[in-house]
N, C-alpha and C positions, 0 to 999 in steps of 0.2 A: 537537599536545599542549601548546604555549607557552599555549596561549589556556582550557585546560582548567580548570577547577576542581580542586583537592586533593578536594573535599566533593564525595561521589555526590549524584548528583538527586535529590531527595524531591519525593511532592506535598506539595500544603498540610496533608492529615493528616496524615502522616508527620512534617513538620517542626513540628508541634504535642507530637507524643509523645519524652518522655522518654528515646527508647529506645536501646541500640547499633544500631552500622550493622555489617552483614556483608552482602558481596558475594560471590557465589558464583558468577557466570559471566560473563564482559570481557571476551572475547577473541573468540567466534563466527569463527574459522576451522579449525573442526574437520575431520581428518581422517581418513579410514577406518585402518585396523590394516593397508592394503596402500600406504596413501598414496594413495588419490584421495579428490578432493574428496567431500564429503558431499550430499545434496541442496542444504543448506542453502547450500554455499561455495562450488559449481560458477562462478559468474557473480563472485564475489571473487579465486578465483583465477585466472580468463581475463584479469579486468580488472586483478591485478597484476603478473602474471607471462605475459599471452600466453595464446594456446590451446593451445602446445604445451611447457608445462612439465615439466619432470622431476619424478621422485618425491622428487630430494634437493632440489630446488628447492623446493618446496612445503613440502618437511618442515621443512626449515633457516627459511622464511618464519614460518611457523608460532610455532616454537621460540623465534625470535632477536625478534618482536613480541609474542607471549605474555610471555618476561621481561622488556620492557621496560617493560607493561603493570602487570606484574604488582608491577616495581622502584617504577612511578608511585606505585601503591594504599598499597602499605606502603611507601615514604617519607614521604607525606604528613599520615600519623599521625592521619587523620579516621575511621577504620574499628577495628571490635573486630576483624574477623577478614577476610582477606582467603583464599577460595578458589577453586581450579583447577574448572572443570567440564569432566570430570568424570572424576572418578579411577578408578572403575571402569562401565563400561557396558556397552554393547553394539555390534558393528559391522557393518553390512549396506552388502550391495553399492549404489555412489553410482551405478551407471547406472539403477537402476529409481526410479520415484519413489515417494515417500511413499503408501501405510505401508507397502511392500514394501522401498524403499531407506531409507536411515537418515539421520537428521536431524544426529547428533551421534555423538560416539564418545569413547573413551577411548584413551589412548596408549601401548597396548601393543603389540609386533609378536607376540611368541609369550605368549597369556594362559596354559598351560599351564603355562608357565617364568618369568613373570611377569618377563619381558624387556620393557624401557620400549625405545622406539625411541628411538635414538642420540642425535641432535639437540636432544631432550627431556630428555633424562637430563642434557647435558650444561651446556644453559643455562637448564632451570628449576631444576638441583638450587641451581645459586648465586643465585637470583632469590629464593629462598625460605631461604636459610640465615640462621638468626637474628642473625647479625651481617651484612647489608648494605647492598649497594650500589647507588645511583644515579646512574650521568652525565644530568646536567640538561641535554641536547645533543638538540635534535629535527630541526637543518637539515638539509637537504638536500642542499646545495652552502652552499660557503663560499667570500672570496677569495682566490684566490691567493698567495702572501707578505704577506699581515696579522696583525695580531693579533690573539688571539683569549683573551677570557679562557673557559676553561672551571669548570663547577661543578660540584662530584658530594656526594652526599648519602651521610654513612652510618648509617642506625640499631644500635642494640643492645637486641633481644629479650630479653637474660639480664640474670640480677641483678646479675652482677660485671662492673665498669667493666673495656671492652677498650681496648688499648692495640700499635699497632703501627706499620704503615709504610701512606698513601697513595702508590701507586705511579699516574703517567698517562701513558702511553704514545701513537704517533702512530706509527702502520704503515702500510705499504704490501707488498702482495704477504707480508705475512709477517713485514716486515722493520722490525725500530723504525727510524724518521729523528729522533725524537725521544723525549725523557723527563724528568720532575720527581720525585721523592720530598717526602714532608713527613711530620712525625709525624701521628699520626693517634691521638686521644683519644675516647672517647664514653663516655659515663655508664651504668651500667646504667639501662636500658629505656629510655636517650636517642636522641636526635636529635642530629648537626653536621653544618654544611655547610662546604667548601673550595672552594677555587678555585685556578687557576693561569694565569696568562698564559704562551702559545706563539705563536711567529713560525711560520705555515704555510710549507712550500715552495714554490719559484716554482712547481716542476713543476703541471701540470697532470692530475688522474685520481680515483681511485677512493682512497680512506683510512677506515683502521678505529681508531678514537680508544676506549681502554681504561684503564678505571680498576679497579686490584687494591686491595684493601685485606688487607694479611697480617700474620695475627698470629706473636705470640713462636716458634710451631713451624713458619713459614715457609707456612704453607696459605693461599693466597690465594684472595678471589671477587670477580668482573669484572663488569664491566656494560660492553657494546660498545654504540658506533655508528658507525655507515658514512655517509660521505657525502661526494662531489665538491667538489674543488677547482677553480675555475675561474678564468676573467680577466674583470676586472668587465668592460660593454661601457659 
């Protein structure tokens, strides 16, 4: 993602015309409404997760890359309109192939009840809240007790300037080991970016670095990323 363009791809007509850009499908790891893979993602999800992944394992995958995808698009402020595909559709068993199995799906468990699956609910509802947020963070591993400056982007969809707390957080297992606060200002329908330097710990493992931004009535939305701390070699 470091290496990615803000600006979606155009051809050369495209980049000729005058016109907005809307993006309406980024993500292609769709899954069925039981949680298996799709025709389409069978061989994406083997190749990320193993052949013998769980259903929260896939759905969480899903979820937690979908809004970081999606935090990319609408931070970078190059698009009129940035959408999910797809909100509503349809969902066929992913063991049969194509046209009997389903290619794509929508993210409901119970469409009767218009119940979103969990994972979904919980981390595109803040991916897409008009006041968000971005950590500019795509590594994988990091070193050990370094420092590390972290950036996170927030925009503001609405016409009244928002005004509250960036909070960045550095967990492990659950547990903050670290944190910064700063104020946190943005302009209606603006763009800011922040930063914060942190000393990592020596320890060695798995860490989930979170940035909240929360307004005057305390409502915070996050934007997560996971990623290894190691010892350089």
């Amino acid at each position: 993602m470091p290496t990615v363009s803000g600006v979606p791809n155009l051809n050369d007509a495209q980049k000729k015309q005058p016109a907005s850009i809307i993006i309406n499908e980024y993500c292609w790891l769709w899954l069925n409404r039981d949680g298996t893979p799709t025709t389409l993602t069978k061989k994406v999800y083997a190749d990320l997760l193993g052949p013998e992944s769980t259903t929260d394992q896939r759905r969480l995958t899903y979820a937690r890359t979908l809004a970081a995808l999606t935090e990319f698009w609408r931070t970078h402020r190059q698009c009129a309109g940035v959408l999910n595909f797809c909100g509503l559709g349809y969902s066929r068993d992913g063991a049969a192939e194509r046209p009997l199995g389903g290619a794509t799906s929508d993210n409901f468990i119970d469409l009767e009840k218009l119940v979103y699956e969990p994972f979904f609910e919980k981390y595109i509802r803040d991916a897409f809240d008009p006041v968000g947020v971005m950590l500019d963070v795509w590594a994988e591993t990091l070193p050990a007790e370094s420092d590390q400056t972290f950036k996170a982007v927030v925009i503001n969809d609405l016409p009244a300037d928002f005004a509250g707390v960036l909070r960045l957080n550095l967990t492990r297992d659950g547990k903050t080991v670290a944190e910064q606060k700063q104020d946190c200002k943005v302009p209606g329908f603006g763009r800011a970016e922040f930063s914060c330097t942190m000393k990592l710990p020596a320890e060695q493992g798995s860490y989930t670095l979170i940035a909240e931004r929360i307004d005057s009535q305390g409502k915070a939305v996050r934007s997560l990323r996971d990623f290894k701390a190691v010892t350089p070699k």
